[in-house]
Each structure stands twice: as structure tokens, then as C-alpha cells.
C-alpha positions as CSV (number, residue, x, y, z in Angstrom):
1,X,151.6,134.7,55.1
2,X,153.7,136.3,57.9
3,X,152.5,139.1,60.1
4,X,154.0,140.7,62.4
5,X,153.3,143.5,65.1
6,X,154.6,145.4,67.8
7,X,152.4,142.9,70.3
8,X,152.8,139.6,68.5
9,X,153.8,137.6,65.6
10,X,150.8,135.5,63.2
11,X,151.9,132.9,60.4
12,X,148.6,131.8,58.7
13,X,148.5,128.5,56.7
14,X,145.7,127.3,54.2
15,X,146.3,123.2,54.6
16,X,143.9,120.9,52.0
17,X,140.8,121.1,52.9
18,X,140.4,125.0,53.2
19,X,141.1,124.5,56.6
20,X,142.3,128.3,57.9
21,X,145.4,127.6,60.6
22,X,147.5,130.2,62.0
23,X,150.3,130.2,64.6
24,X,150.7,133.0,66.9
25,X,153.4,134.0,69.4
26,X,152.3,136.7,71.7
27,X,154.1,139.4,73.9
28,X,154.7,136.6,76.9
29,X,156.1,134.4,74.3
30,X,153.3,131.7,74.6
31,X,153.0,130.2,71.3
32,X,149.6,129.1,70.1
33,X,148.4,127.2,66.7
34,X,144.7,128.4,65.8
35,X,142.0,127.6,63.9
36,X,139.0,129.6,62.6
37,X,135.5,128.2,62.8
38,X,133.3,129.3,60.6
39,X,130.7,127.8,63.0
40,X,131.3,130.1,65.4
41,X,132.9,132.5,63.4
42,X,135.8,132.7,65.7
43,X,139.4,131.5,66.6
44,X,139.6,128.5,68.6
45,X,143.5,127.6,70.0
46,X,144.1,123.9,69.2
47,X,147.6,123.3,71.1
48,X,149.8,125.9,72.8
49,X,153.4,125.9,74.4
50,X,154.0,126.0,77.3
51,X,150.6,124.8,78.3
52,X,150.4,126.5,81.3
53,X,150.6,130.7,80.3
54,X,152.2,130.8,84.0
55,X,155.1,129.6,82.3
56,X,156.2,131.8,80.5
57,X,159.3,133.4,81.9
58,X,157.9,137.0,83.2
59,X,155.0,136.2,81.5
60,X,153.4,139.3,83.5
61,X,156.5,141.5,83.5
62,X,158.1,142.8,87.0
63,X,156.4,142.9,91.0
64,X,153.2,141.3,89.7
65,X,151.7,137.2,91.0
66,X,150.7,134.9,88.0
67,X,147.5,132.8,87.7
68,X,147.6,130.5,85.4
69,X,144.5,128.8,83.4
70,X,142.6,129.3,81.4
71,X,144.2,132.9,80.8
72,X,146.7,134.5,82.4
73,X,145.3,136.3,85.0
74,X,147.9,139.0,86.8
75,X,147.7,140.9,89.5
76,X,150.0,143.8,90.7
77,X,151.7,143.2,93.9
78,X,150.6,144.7,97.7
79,X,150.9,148.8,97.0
80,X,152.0,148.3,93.3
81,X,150.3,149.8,90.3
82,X,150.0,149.0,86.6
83,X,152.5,150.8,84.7
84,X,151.1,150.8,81.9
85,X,147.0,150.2,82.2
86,X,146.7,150.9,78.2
87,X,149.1,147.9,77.8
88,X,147.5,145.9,80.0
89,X,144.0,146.7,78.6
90,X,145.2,144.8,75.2
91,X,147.0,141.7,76.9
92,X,150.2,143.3,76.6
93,X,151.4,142.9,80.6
94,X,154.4,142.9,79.7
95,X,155.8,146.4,81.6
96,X,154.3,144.7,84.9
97,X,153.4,147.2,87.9
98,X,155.7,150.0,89.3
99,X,155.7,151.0,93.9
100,X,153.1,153.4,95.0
101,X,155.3,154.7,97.5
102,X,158.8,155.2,97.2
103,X,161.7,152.7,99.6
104,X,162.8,155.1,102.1
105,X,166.6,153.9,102.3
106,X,170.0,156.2,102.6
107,X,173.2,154.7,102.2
108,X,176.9,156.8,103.5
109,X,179.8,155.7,103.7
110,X,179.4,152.1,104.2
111,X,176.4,152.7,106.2
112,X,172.6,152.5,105.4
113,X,169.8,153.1,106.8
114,X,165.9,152.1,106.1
115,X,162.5,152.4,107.6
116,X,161.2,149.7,105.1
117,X,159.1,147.1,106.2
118,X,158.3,143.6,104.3
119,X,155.0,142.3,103.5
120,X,154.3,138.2,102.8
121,X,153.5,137.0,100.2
122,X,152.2,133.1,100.9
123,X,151.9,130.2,98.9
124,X,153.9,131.1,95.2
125,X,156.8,130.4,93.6
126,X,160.1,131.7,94.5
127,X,161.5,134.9,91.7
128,X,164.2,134.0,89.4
129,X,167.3,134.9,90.3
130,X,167.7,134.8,94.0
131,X,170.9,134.8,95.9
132,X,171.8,133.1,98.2
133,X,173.3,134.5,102.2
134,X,174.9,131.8,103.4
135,X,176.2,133.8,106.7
136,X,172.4,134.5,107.8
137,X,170.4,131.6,109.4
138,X,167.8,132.9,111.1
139,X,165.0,134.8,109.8
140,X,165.9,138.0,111.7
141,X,169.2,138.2,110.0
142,X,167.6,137.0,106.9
143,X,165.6,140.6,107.3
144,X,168.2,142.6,108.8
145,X,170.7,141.6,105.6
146,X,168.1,143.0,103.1
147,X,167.4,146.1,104.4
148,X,170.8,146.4,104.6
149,X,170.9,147.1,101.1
150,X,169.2,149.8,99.2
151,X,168.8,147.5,95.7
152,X,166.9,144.4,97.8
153,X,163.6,144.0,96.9
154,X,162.7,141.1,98.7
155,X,163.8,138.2,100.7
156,X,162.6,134.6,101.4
157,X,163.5,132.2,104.7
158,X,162.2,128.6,103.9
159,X,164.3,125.4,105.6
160,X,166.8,127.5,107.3
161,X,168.0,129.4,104.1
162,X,168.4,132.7,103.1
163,X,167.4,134.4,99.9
164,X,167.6,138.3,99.1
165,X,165.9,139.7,95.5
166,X,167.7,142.9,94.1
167,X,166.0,144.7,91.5
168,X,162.7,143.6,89.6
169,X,160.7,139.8,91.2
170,X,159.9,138.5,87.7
171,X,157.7,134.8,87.4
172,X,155.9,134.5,90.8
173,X,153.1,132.0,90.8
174,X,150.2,131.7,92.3
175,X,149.8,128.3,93.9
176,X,146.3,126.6,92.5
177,X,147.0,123.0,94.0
178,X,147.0,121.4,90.4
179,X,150.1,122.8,88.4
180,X,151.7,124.8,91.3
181,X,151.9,123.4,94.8
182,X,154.7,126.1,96.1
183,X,153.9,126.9,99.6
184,X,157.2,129.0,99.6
185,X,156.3,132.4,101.3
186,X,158.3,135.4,99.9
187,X,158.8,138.7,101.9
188,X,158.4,141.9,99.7
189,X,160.0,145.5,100.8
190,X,157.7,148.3,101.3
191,X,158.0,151.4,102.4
192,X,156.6,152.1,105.8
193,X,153.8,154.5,104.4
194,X,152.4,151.8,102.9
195,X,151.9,150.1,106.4
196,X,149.8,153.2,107.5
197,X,146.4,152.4,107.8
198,X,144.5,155.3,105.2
199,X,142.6,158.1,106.9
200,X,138.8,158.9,105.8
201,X,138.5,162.5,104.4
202,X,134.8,162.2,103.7
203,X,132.3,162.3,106.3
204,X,129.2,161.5,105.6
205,X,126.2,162.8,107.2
206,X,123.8,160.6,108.7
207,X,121.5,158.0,107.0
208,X,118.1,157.9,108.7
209,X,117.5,154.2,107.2
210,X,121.0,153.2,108.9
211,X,120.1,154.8,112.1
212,X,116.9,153.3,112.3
213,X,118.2,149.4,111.3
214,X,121.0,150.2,114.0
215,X,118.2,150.5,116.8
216,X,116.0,147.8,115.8
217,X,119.6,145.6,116.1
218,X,120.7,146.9,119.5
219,X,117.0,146.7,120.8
220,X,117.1,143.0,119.6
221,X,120.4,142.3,121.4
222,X,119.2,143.8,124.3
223,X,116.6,141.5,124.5
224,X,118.1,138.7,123.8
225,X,120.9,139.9,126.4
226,X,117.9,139.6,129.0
227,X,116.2,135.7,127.6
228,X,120.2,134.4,128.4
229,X,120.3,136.4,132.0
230,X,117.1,134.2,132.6
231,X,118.5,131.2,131.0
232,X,121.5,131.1,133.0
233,X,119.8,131.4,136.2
234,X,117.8,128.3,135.1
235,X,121.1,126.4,134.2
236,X,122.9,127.6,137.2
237,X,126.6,127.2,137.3
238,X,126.8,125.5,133.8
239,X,127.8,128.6,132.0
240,X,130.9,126.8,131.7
241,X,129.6,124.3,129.4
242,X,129.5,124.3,125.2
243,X,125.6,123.9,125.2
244,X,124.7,124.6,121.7
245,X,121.4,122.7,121.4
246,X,120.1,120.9,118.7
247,X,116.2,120.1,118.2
248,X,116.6,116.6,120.4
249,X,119.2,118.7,123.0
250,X,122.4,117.2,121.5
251,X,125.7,119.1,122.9
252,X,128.9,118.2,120.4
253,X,128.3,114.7,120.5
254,X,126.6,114.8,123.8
255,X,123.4,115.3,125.4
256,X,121.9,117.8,127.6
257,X,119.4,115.9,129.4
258,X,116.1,117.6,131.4
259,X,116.0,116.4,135.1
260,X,112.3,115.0,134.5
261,X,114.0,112.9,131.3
262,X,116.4,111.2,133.7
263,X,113.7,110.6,136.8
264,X,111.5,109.1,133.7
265,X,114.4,107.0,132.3
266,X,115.5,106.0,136.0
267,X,111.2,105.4,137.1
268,X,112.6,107.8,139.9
269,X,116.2,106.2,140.5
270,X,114.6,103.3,141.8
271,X,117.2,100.5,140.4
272,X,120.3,101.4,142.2
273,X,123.7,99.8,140.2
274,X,126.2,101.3,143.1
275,X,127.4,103.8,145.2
276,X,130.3,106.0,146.3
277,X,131.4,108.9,148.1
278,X,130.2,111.7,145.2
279,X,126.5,109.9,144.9
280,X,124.8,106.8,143.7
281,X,124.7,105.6,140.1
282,X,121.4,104.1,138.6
283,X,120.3,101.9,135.7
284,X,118.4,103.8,133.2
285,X,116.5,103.2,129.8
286,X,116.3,106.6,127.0
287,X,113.4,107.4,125.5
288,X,114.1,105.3,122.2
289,X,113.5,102.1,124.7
290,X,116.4,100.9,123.2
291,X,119.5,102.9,124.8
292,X,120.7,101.6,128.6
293,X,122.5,103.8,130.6
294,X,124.0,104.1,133.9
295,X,123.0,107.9,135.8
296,X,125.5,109.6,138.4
297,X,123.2,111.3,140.8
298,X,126.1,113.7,142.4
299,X,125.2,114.5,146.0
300,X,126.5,118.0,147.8
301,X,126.3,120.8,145.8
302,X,129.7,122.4,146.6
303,X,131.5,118.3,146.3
304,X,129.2,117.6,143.1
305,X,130.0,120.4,141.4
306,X,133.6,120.2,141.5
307,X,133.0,116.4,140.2
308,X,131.1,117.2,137.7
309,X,133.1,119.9,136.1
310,X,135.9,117.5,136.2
311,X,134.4,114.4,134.3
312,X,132.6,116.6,132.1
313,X,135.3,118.4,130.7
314,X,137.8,115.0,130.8
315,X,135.5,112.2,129.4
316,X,133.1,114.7,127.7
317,X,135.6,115.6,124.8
318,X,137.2,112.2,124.8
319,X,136.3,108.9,123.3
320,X,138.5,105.9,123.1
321,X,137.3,102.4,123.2
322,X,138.9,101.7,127.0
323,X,137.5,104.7,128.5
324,X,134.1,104.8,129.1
325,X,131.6,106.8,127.2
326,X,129.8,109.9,128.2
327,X,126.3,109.9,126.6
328,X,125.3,112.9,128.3
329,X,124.8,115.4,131.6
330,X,122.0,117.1,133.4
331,X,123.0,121.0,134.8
332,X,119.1,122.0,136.3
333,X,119.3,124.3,139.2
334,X,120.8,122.0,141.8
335,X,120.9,118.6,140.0
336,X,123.8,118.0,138.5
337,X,123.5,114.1,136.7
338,X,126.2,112.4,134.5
339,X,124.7,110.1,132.2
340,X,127.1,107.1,130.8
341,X,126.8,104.2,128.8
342,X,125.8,100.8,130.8
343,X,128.5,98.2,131.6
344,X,126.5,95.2,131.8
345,X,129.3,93.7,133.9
346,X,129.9,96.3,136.2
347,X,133.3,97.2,138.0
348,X,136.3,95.3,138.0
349,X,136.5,94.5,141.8
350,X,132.8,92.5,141.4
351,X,135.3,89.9,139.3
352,X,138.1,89.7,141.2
353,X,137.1,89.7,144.7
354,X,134.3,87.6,144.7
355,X,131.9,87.4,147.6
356,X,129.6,84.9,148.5
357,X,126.5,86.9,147.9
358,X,127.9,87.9,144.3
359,X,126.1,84.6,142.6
360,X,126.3,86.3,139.0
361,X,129.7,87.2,138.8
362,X,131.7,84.6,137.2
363,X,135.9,84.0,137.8
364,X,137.8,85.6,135.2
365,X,140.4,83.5,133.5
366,X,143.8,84.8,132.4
367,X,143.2,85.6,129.1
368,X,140.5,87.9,130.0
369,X,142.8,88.8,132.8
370,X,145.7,90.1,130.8
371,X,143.4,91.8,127.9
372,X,142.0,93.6,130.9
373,X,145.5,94.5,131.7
374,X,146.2,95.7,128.3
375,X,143.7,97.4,127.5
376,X,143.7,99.7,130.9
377,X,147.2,100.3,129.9
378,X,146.1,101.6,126.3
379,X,143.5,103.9,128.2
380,X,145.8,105.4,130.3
381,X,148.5,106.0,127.9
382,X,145.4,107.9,125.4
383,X,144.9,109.9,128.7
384,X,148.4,110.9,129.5
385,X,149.9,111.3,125.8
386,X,147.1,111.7,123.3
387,X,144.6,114.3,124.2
388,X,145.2,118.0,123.7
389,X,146.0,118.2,127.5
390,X,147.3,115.7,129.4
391,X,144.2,114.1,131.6
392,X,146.1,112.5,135.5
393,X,142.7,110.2,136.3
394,X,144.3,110.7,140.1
395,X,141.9,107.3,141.1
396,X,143.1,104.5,139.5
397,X,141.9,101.1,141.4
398,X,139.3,98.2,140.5
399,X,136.1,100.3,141.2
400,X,137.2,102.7,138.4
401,X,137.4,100.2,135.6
402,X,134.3,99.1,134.4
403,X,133.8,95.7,132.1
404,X,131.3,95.4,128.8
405,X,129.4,92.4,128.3
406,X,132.6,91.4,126.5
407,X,134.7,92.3,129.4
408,X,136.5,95.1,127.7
409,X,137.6,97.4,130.4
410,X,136.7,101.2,130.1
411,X,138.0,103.7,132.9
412,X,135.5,105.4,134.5
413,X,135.1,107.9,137.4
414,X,137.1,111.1,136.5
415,X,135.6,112.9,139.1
416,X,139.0,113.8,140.5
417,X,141.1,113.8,137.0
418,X,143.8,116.8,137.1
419,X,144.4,118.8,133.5
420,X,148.2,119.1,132.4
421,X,149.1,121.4,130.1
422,X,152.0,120.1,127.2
423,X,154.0,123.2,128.2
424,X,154.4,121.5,132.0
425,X,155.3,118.6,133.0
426,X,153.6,118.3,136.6
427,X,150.8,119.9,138.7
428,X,150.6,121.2,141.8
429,X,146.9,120.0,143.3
430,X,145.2,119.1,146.4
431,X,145.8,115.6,147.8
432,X,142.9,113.0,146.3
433,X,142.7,109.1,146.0
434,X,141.9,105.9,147.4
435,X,144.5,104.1,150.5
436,X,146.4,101.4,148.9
437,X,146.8,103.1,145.9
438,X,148.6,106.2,146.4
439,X,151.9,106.9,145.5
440,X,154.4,107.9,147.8
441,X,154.4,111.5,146.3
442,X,150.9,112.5,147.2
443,X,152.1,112.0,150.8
444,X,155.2,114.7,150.1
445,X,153.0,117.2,148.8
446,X,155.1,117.8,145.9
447,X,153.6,118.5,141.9
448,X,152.3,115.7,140.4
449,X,152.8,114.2,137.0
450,X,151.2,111.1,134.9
451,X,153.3,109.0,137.1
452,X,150.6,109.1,139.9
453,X,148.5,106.8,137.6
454,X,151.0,104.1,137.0
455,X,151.5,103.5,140.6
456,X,147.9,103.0,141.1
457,X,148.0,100.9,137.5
458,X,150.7,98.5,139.4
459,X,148.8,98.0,142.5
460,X,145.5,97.0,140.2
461,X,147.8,94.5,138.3
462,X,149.2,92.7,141.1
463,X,145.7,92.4,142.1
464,X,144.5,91.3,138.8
465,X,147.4,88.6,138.8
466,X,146.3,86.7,142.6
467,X,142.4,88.1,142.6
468,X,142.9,89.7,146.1
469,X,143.0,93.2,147.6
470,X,146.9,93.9,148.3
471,X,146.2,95.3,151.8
472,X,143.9,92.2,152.8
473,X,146.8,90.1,155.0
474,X,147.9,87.1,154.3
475,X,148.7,84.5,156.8
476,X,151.5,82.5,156.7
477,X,152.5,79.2,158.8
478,X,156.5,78.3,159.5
479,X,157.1,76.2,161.6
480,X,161.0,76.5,163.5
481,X,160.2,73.5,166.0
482,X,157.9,70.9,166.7
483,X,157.3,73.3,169.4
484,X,156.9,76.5,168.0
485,X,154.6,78.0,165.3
486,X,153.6,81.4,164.7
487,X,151.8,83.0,162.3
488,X,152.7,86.7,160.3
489,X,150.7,89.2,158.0
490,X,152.5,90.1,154.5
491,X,152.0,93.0,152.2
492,X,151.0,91.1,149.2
493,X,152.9,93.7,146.8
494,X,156.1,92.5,149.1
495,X,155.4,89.2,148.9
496,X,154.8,89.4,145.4
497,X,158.2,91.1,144.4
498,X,160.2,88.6,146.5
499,X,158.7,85.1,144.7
500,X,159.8,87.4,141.6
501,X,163.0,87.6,142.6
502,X,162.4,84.0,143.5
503,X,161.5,82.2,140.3
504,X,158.4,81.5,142.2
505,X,155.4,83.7,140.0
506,X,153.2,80.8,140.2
507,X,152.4,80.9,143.4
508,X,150.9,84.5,143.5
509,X,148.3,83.5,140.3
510,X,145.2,83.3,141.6
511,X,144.5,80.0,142.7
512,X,140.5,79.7,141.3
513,X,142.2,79.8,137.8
514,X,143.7,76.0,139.3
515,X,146.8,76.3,137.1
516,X,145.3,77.4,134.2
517,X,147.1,80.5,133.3
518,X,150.3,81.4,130.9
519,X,153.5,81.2,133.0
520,X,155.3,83.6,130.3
521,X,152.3,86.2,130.9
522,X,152.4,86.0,134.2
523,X,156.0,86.9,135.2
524,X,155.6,89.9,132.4
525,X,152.7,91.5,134.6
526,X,154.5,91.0,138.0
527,X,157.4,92.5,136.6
528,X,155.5,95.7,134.9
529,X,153.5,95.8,138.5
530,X,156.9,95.9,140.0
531,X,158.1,99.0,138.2
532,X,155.1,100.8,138.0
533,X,155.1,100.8,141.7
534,X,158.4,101.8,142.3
535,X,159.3,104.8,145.4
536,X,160.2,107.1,142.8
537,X,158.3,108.7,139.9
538,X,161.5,108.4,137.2
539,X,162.0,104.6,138.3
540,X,158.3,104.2,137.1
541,X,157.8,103.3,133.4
542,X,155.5,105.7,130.8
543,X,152.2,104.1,130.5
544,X,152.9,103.7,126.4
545,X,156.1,101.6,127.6
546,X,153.4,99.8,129.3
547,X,151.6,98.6,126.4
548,X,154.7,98.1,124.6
549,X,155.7,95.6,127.0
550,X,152.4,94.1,127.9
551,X,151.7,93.7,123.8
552,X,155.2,91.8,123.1
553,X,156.9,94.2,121.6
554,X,159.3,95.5,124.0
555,X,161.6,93.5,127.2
556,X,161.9,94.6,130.9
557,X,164.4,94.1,133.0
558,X,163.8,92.4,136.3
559,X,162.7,95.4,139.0
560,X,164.2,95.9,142.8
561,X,162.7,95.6,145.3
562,X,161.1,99.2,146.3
563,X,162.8,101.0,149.3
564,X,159.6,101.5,151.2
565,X,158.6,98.0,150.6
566,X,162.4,97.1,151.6
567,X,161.6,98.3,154.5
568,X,158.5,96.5,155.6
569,X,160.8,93.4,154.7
570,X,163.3,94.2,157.1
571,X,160.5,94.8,159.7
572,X,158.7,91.3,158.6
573,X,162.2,89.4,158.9
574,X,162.8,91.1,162.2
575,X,159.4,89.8,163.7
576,X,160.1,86.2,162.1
577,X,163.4,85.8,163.6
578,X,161.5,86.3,167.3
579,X,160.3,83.6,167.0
């Protein structure tokens, strides 16, 4: 049996077992084959083609967006209106939706004008029938070419080209992330009422209930206003700060620590670790009885502020396994504390210049030596490239890398990092650092960039490499005549870069590691301290170069000799030939 209507078409069929099947073909052309249950007393659809009523070519009719399953759901587009809402009521969607507002365009003479603006549409499927604008290819002109004609509808700008719509946008789809993954975004013309936000004719008197609630909130802010006023002055100065508590004071992954905790933890900063020119750090145990940690006490309120802010805002949002960790901060009145996690080996410089009284340290052999190296380099480059500004630590030198009890190096002490934005390249800041390893552009008092920190890196490597301070003389013994000796002091960086040039590495290695050391290694350090230290910032390699180099993967070239360390040659070779 074959009916048929003015919304769709039904073919029933009676198969063997009394079975009831009929096919159906609705308005949007979907086809379905159903089946009547006489469970349920209802039709149930068994298969149906497309799958997907979406589509259906204009399965919703003109200006509307198609969902898909399990029913087509349509909506008219921004400042469109059904056409027909009796249609629509019985599926038939068919007419689609019609403007609200009429396009304000005039066209004369080869001339036309519009007020139309476009509204987006994000995430569908692009209409049928698009075509294409070769000449336009930015979005501007993209724009500009629509409303230069009356009969465009729409326009779309995705990977540099241009697509106008004249007339009716049939088959736009909704992207739901399973059947339609467009994220195409398609610009519909409006008329510039539509943009107009819509005025309130009604006003409505009063509601006493309204009024009431509205007082009750404003006297609760105000009060709350006033507990925060109090608060602050508590926490002086830390206003600053993200301090969202939690019920054991955690701060985003941190810990806002009570003065009286950290006296408690430190039994009143009695076990002092070190000390520097911002305040002494002390070996502390948490409450747990578990956690060690090392506590900054900052001295100078004006000084300690300005260091606190600094390593706060640096190492605070930061973690990477070669910078040291930040377990948590004290801001109470005038204390300001910085609470890190305990290096059982302490600083760097305990390891390499070993004194006498130093009985625990042990001599570091060049494996552990280069690792170090390494993994400096890999906290450096996290600072300078990876973070969401770039961090310049400004004070890069043995008593800012601190060893684990596996001697993995973490860099510490960011009490005089600078912040970089990625729109600039350089900063202009006041001069900071330790003698000995400061570039030569601090002393120029230009802006500087990243490049501050590989100079200092190259100084820290060449002391790695012999295990002695670079500015500690070294005295040698040349004998001209059986007569005549004389002895001279040599920069070690100097001396370094000339057994370089040499062939002659081996004789800057440390000699406690008695030999012991790879060659190969050896000359790629002194070369990468060569170039880090290099007069000017451009000569200097990136510190992600660095660790290419330093991990194998990448070759350097052999570096010159510095012009400022040139110098001090000339001046050394000068005094030798005196004698």
C-alpha cells in the first residue's frame, strides 16, 4: 500500500509473520523503514538513510543551524524568525526562517552602499554553494567585498581564503565533536538595527522583597569590605600575593606559613645552614616530622621586601626539576620568610672549593661534574624560553646552585631575577650581581637580555672544569736564565682560553680528579665556557644551544679569544717580557 501526502510519502509492507513494516520518506528527504510494536503500541525506526538527519541537504530549509541526533533539532539564525511556525509545529521545517529586520543596502550606478554589519557564527559547517574571491586576502577585504553587494548574505575567511554567500545559507551544521568537527566560523549580514541593544518600555515599580534582599547583600559586603581592611593590615604588604587559603593554609601549590609555625619548625632558627647579604637561611622540620626544609629569614624590611617579591613571584609559579623548589612563604607584619625544600648537600662552591675545615664535603668527579653542567644549562634555558615571561636570574655563580643528595643541581636565590616580557627582548634595570661574574654590559648600563645569565653560566663552568675560583691568581714559574726567575698572576678564564687554543685542556682539569676525567667532555665545556663568556651579548650562545651542545647533539666551533680578556694578555705578555 502506497500513501502519500503533502508532508511525506509511507509504503507499508505485511512480510510472513504478520510482521507490520513501512518505509517513510519525509519532507527533508530522510528515508526511514519502521516497524509497529504492538508492545508498545507504537512505531519504532529500524534503519534510516542518511543516518545522520543533519544530512540531509537543507534538511531545515534556508538561514537556520542543524543539530543532528537523535532528531533534528533546528534553530533559526541570530535575528531570524520561523517562516512558517505552523509548518514547523508538524516537522515540516522545510520553509526555514525569514530576517527580522530588513539589509539596509542601495546600489546606483555601479555604486553601493550598506550599513550592514556581520555577526559569527562559530564552529559549523560551511553553506553550499560558496564562491570563491580570489582577489581578497585579508579578512577586511573579505568583508568589504560582501557588502559590496546587495545579494551577499554572508561571508567566511578560514586559511587565507575568501568565501561570499548570495541568497539563502542552506545545510549549516552544528559542530557536536562526534559526526561534525567543523570549526569553520561563518560571518552572517545583518542589518545594523539588529546590533542595537533593545530598550525597556516597562518600568516596574518597586519590589519590597528585592529591596530588602538588596540591603541585607550590601550590608554583608560592607562588612566583609571591613574583616579584609583588617586582614590586610595584618598581612602587610602582601596584597600582592594569590592567597586563597585552604583549611591547612595551602596557596596554589604553596604554603602560607604562620611566623610561630616557622620559629617552631626552626626551634627558633637555632641551626643556621648559611648566610648572605639578604639574611640567613635555616634548617627546618614541618609539622608532619617528616618534611625538611631550608627557611630564608630576609633581613631589612625595604631590601627584604624587594627580595621577596622577586623569588616569590619567579620560583613560586615555576617548577622544573633543576630549579629549586618553593614549598612555601611567610608575609606577617614585618617577617617576611621563604621556605624551600632542603638540599642535603648544600651549594655548589662547598664541592668545588674545598677548605680544610669542610671535612664532609667530598671531591666531585667528572661525571657528576658535567651532569651538574647539564643540568644548570637545562634550568636556565626553562627560565629564559619556557615560562610565560622570560625569568633573567641576574646571579648566576656556585653559591646559587644548590646540590640534592644525588647531586642534582637546582638554581636557587632569585632574589634579584628580572621579568621579560615575550613582546621585548631586553630590560632596562638597576645594576645587581656578584664581581667575577658580570658581564661586561652591566658595566655600560645598557638593557639587559637572557644573555647576562650565560656569561655568569661560563664563568661557573670554567670553574667547574679546574675546581677554583677564576679570580683566585695563579702563580706561575719561568725561568729565562739560571739567573733570573719571576713569578706572574693569570686570570684563569685567560689562561684557560689560551691551553684551548693550545691543544692543552688537560691541564686546566682539576687536578684532585688525578686524571680521571673524559678528555672529549672536557674540551666541549671549555669551549661552551669560552663563548658564553664572550665581550658581546650576540657572540654568546642561547642557553637551549647550550644543552644541545653539552647533551651531544649539536658541534661548536672553536671560540676567540675575548677582547677584554685579549687585552689582559697583552698586558701579561708585556710584564713577562721585563723580565
Amino acid at each position: 500500500m502506497l500513501i502519500t501526502t503533502k508532508r511525506s510519502t509511507t509504503c507499508t509492507l505485511h512480510t510472513m509473520n504478520h510482521r507490520l513494516l513501512y518505509v517513510s520518506v519525509d519532507m527533508s528527504g530522510q528515508i526511514k523503514l519502521n516497524h509497529w510494536s504492538q508492545a508498545t503500541r507504537s512505531c519504532q525506526i529500524i534503519y534510516a538513510q542518511p543516518d545522520d538527519p543533519c544530512n540531509t541537504p537543507a534538511a531545515c530549509g534556508p538561514f537556520t543551524v542543524c543539530r543532528g541526533n537523535p532528531n533534528p533539532s533546528c534553530d533559526c539564525m541570530e535575528s531570524f524568525s520561523q517562516k512558517s511556525p505552523q509548518d514547523w509545529k508538524v516537522q515540516d521545517r522545510t520553509g526555514g526562517c525569514i530576517r527580522n529586520t530588513p539589509l539596509h543596502c542601495i546600489s546606483d550606478k555601479n555604486i553601493t552602499s550598506s550599513t550592514d554589519m556581520f555577526q559569527p557564527i562559530a564552529q559549523v559547517t560551511l553553506p553550499y554553494n560558496p564562491q570563491i574571491i580570489a582577489v581578497a586576502s585579508t579578512q577586511s577585504e573579505c568583508e568589504e567585498t560582501c557588502l559590496g553587494s546587495c545579494s551577499c548574505t554572508a561571508y567566511s575567511y578560514n586559511d587565507s581564503k575568501c568565501s561570499v554567500w548570495n541568497g539563502e545559507l542552506l545545510s549549516v551544521t552544528r559542530n557536536d565533536g562526534i559526526e561534525y568537527t567543523s570549526k569553520d566560523v561563518i560571518y552572517l549580514r545583518l542589518a545594523a538595527k539588529n546590533f542595537m541593544p533593545s530598550l525597556r518600555k516597562n518600568k516596574r515599580k518597586p519590589n519590597v522583597g528585592v529591596v530588602t534582599a538588596a540591603s541585607i547583600i550590601g550590608f554583608g559586603l560592607l562588612m566583609l569590605m571591613l574583616l579584609l581592611l583588617i586582614w590586610r593590615n595584618k598581612f602587610k604588604w602582601c596584597g600582592f600575593l594569590p592567597l586563597y587559603y585552604d583549611n591547612q593554609g595551602s596557596v596554589g601549590g604553596i604554603i602560607a606559613f604562620r611566623y610561630t609555625d616557622l620559629v617552631r619548625a626552626t626551634k627558633n632558627f637555632s641551626e643556621k645552614l648559611g648566610g648572605g647579604g639578604f639574611g640567613s637561611v635555616y634548617k627546618g622540620v614541618l609539622s608532619d616530622a617528616k618534611t625538611t626544609v631550608a627557611v630564608k629569614r630576609l633581613d631589612g624590611v625595604r631590601q627584604g621586601e624587594k627580595q621577596f617579591r622577586a623569588e616569590v613571584s619567579s620560583i613560586g609559579l615555576i617548577q622544573h626539576i633543576n630549579l629549586v623548589k618553593l614549598v612555601g612563604f611567610c608575609c606577617e607584619g614585618d617577617h617576611r620568610l621563604l621556605v624551600y625544600e632542603h638540599m642535603l648537600n648544600g651549594s655548589l662552591d662547598r664541592h668545588l672549593f674545598k677548605k680544610s675545615n669542610n671535612v664532609d664535603t667530598v671531591v666531585l668527579n667528572w661525571n657528576t661534574r658535567y651532569q651538574i653542567s647539564l643540568g644548570i644549562a637545562r634550568g636556565l634555558s626553562y627560565l629564559h624560553q619556557s615560562c610565560r615571561e622570560c625569568i633573567i636570574h641576574c646571579d648566576i655563580k656556585p653559591e646559587s646552585i644548590l646540590v640534592d643528595a644525588s647531586f642534582v643541581p637546582k638554581v636557587a636565590d632569585f632574589g634579584l631575577a628580572a621579568f621579560v616580557g615575550r613582546d621585548f627582548s631586553r630590560i632596562l634595570t638597576s645594576f645587581r650581581g656578584t664581581i667575577g661574574y658580570l658581564a661586561p654590559e652591566w658595566l655600560s648600563g645598557v638593557a639587559i637580555t637572557p644573555k647576562v645569565d650565560v656569561y655568569g653560566f661560563g664563568m661557573v663552568l670554567l670553574e667547574v672544569i679546574s675546581g677554583r675560583r677564576n679570580s683566585s691568581p695563579e702563580i706561575s714559574h719561568n725561568t729565562k736564565s739560571s739567573r733570573n726567575s719571576y713569578q706572574h698572576h693569570e686570570y684563569f678564564p685567560v689562561q684557560a682560553i689560551r691551553k684551548l687554543h693550545g691543544g692543552d685542556v688537560k691541564s686546566l682539569v682539576d687536578t684532585q680528579l688525578h686524571g680521571d676525567f673524559d678528555l672529549e667532555e672536557a674540551e666541549r665545556v671549555c669551549k661552551v665556557a669560552s663563548w658564553c663568556i664572550q665581550d658581546g651579548e650576540f657572540d654568546r650562545p642561547a642557553m637551549s644551544e647550550v644543552v644541545r651542545v653539552l647533551e651531544g647533539l649539536q658541534e661548536i666551533d672553536m671560540p676567540p679569544m675575548p677582547r677584554l680578556l685579549a687585552a689582559i694578555v697583552e698586558q701579561s705578555d708585556a710584564a713577562t717580557s721585563m723580565y
